[in-house]
C-alpha positions in Angstrom: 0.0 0.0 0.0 1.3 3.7 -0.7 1.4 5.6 2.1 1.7 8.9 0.8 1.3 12.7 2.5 -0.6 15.0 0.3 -0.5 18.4 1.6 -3.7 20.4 0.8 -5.4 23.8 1.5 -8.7 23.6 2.5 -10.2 27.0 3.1 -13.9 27.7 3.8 -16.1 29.8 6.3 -14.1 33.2 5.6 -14.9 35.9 7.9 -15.5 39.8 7.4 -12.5 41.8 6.7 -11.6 44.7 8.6 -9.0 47.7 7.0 -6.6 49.5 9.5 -6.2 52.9 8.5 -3.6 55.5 9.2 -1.1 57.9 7.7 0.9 55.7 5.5 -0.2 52.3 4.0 -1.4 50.2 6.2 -1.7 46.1 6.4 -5.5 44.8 6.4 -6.3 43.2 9.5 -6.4 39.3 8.7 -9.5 37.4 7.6 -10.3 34.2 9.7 -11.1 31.0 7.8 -11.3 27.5 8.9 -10.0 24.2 7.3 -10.0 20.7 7.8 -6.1 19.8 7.4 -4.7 23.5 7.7 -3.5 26.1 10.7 -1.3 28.6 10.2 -1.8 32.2 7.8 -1.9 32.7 3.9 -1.1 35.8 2.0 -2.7 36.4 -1.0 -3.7 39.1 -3.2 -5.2 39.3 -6.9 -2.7 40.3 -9.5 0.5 39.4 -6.8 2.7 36.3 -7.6 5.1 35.3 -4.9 9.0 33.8 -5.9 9.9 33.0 -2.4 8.7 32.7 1.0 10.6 31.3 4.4 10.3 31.1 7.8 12.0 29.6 11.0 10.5 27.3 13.8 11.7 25.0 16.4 10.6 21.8 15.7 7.3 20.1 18.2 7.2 17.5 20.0 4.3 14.9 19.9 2.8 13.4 22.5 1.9 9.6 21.7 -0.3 7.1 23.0 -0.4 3.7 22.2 -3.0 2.5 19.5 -3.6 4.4 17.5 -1.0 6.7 14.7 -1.2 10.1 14.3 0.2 12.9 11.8 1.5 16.6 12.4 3.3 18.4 9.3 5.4 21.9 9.5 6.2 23.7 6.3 6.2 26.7 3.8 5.1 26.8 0.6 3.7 28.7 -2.6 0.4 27.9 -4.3 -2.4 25.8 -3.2 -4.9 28.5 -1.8 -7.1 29.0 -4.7 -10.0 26.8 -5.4 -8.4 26.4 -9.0 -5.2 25.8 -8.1 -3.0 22.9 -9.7 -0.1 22.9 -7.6 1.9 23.7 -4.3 5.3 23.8 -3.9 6.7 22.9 0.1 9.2 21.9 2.1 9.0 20.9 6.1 9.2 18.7 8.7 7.2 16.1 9.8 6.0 14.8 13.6 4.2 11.7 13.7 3.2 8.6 15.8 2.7 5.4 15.4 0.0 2.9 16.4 2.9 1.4 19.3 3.0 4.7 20.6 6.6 5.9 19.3 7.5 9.0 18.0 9.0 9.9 14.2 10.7 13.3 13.3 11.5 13.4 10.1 11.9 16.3 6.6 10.6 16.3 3.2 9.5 18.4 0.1 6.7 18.2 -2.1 5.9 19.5 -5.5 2.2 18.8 -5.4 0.0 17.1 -7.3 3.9 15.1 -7.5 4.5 12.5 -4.2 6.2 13.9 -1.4 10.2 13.4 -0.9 12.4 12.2 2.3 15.0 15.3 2.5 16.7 13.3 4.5 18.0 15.3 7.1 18.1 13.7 10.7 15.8 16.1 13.4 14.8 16.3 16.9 11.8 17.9 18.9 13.5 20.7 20.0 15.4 21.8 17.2 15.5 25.3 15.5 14.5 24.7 11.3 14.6 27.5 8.6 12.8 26.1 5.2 12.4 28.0 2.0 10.5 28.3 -0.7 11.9 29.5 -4.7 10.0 29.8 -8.1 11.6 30.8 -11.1 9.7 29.7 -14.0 8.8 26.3 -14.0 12.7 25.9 -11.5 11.9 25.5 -8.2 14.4 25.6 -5.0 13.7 24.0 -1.7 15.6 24.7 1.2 15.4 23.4 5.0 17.9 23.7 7.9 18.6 22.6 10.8 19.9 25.6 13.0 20.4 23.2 15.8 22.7 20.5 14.5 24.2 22.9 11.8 23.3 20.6 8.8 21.0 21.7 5.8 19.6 20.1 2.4 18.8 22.3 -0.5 17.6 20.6 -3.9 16.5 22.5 -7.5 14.2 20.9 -9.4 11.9 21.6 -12.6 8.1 21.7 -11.9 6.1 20.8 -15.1 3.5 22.7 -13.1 3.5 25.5 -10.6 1.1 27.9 -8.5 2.8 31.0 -7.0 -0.8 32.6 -6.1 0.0 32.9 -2.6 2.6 31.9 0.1 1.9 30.0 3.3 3.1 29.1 6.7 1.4 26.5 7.7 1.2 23.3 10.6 -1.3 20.8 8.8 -2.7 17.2 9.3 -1.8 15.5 6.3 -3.1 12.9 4.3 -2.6 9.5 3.8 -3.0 8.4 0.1 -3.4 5.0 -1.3 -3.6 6.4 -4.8 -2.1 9.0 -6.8 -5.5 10.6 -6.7 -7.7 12.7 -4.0 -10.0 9.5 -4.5 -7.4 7.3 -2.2 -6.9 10.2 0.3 -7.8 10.4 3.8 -6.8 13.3 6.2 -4.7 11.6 9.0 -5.5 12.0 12.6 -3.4 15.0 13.8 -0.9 14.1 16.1 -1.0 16.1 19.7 2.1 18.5 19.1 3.7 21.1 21.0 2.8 24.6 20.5 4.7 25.7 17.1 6.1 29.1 17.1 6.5 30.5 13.6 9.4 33.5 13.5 11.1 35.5 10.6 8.6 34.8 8.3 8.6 36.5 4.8 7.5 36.4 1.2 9.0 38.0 -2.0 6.7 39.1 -5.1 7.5 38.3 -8.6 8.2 41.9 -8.6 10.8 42.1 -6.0 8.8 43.0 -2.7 9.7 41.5 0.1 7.7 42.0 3.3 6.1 39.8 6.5 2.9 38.1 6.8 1.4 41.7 7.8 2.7 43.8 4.6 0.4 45.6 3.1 1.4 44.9 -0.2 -0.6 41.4 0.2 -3.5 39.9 2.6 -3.1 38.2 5.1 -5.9 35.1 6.5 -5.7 32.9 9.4 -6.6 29.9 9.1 -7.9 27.8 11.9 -8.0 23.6 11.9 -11.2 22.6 12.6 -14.1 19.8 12.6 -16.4 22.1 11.6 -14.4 22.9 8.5 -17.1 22.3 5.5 -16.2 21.6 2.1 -13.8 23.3 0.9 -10.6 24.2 -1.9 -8.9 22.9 -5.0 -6.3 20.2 -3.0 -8.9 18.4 -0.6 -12.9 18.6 -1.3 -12.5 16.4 2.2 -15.5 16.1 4.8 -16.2 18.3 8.0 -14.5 15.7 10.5 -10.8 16.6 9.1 -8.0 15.1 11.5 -9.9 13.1 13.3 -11.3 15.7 15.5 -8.7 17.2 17.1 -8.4 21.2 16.0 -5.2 23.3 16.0 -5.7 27.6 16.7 -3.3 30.1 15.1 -2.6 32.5 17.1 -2.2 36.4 16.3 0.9 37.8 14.3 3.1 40.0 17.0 4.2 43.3 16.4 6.7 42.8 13.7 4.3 40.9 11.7 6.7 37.8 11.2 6.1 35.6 14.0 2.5 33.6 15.5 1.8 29.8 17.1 -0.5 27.4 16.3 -1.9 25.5 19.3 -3.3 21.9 19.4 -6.6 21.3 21.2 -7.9 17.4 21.4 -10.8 16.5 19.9 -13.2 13.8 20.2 -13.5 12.3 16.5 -11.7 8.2 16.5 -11.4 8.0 12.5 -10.0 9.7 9.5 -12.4 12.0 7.7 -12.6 10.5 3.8 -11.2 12.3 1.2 
């Protein structure tokens, strides 16, 4: 069986938008979505393309229990936001447990709708990661290191398709594929982590502007894992139990703009919500 992680927005429910305004341009204040296999923000904004987008975290722990597996995901990426989008292009870390109630830490990269790829870098809970994000044509560059333990893994490779629509920072539940379709998909059960702090996060434009999650020149949303996620985007028309109940809350950007958690809270759901 192929066991595969599809990473996937799911956006739905989105919220009213609220403008700050002041003497000089000013960021929007972020709309609130929900989504069944998503927590973290997106920055989007009609007419903007992104080329690169990066952030640092210290890798979660999980907390396992025997009998039953569970899945947590970290990353960055571009693309994927859009109910017609056809790719998304990412790079994280992965904390997962098994069914025996062991622990996993482990890297990889994804050129969705592509399989995701080991980046084979050895981790710890506990240890500081910086991933990027690059698009040049139909070149992308994905980059992840380990601050901790000093080691890194960077890799170019040549998308035959690409989605640079929006940038995201994002702690997901992903899914488990059987298939290389959404048909064999289920979200998996997220995995109880410790709070992930997101810091020096930033995107670059097509056109050369680089600014936080909070510039003005884009939007930002935050997006909020949660069973009562309906149906929802492009990369997972998935059902409103997502993760097997559990929910994850992002928390607010601080001051600079660059830096938020996302929180786990337990749920009550046993199963895998179908793709």
């Amino acid at each position: 069986m192929l066991n595969r992680r599809l990473r996937r927005g799911l956006l739905a429910s989105v919220a009213g938008l609220a403008v700050v305004i002041c003497g000089a341009p000013a960021a929007q204040a972020a709309t609130h979505t929900t989504s069944a296999n998503w927590a973290g923000y997106a920055a989007t904004r009609s007419g903007v393309k992104f080329r690169h987008v990066s952030a640092t975290w210290v890798q979660p722990a999980v907390a396992c229990t025997a009998g039953r597996s569970t899945y947590s995901s970290t990353w960055v990426g571009l693309g994927g936001d859009s109910a017609s989008s056809t790719a998304l292009e990412q790079i994280g870390t992965e904390a997962d447990c098994s069914a025996s109630g062991t622990a996993h830490y482990s890297t990889w990269y994804e050129l969705v709708p592509e399989a995701s790829h080991s980046a084979r870098l050895v981790i710890k809970a506990g240890d500081q990661m910086h991933a990027s994000v690059a698009v040049s044509g139909h070149s992308v560059t994905v980059k992840l290191a380990d601050l901790t333990r000093g080691t890194s893994f960077t890799k170019t490779l040549r998308a035959s398709v690409v989605d640079t629509t929006s940038a995201e920072w994002i702690v997901e539940a992903p899914s488990l594929c059987t298939s290389s379709t959404t048909s064999g998909c289920t979200i998996g059960a997220l995995a109880n982590f410790t709070t992930t702090g997101f810091s020096a996060a930033s995107a670059t434009t097509t056109a050369g502007h680089t600014g936080t999650i909070s510039d003005p020149a884009w939007h930002a949303t935050t997006i909020d894992l949660t069973s009562a996620a309906g149906p929802g985007r492009r990369f997972a028309d998935q059902s409103s139990a997502g993760a097997g109940g559990a929910q994850a809350t992002t928390g607010a950007l601080d001051g600079t703009g660059s830096a938020f958690t996302v929180a786990f809270q337990p749920g009550t759901a046993a199963t895998a919500a179908p793709a």
